[in-house]
N, C-alpha and C positions, 0 to 999 in steps of 0.2 A: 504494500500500500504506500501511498506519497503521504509522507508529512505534510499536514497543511500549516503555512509559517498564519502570524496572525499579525494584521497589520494596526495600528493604528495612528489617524492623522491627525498632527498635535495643531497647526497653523495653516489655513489657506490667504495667501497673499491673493486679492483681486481689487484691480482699483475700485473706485468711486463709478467712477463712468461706466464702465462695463457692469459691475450691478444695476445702475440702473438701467439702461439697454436689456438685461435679461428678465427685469421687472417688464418695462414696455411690451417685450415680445411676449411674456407669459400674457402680460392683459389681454393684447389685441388677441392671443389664441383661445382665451376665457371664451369671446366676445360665438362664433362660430359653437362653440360646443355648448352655450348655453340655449343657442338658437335650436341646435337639433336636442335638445333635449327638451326644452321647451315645446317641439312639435312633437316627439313621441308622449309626453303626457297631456297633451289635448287629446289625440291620438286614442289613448289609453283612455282618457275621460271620456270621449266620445264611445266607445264600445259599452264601457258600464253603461249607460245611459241607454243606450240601443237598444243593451241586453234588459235591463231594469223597467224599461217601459214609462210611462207615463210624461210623455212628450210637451205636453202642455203645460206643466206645472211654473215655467217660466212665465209664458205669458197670461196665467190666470192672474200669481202671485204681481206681478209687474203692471197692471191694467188699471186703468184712474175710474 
């Protein structure tokens, strides 16, 4: 069998600027995956609803 050595890492040096750049790029990829995930639980909500029946209850409850 191999020995596994174990490593551990005491200091990462990264400037200022380059965190923030890696901030930037994680947001703008937030921005995309919230989108499809936001469409698969409409998605998701819309099925319950199909399945559950009672189609009207919006527009009963919402009616002046």
């Amino acid at each position: 069998m191999i020995d596994a050595q174990r490593i551990v890492i005491v200091d990462l040096r990264i400037s200022f600027f380059r965190l923030v750049v890696l901030f930037i790029k994680a947001a703008l990829a937030v921005i995309p995956a919230a989108i499809v995930v936001g469409f698969l639980l409409m998605v998701a909500t819309a099925l319950v609803a199909a399945i559950l029946g009672d189609h009207g209850f919006v527009m009963r409850h919402w009616t002046f």
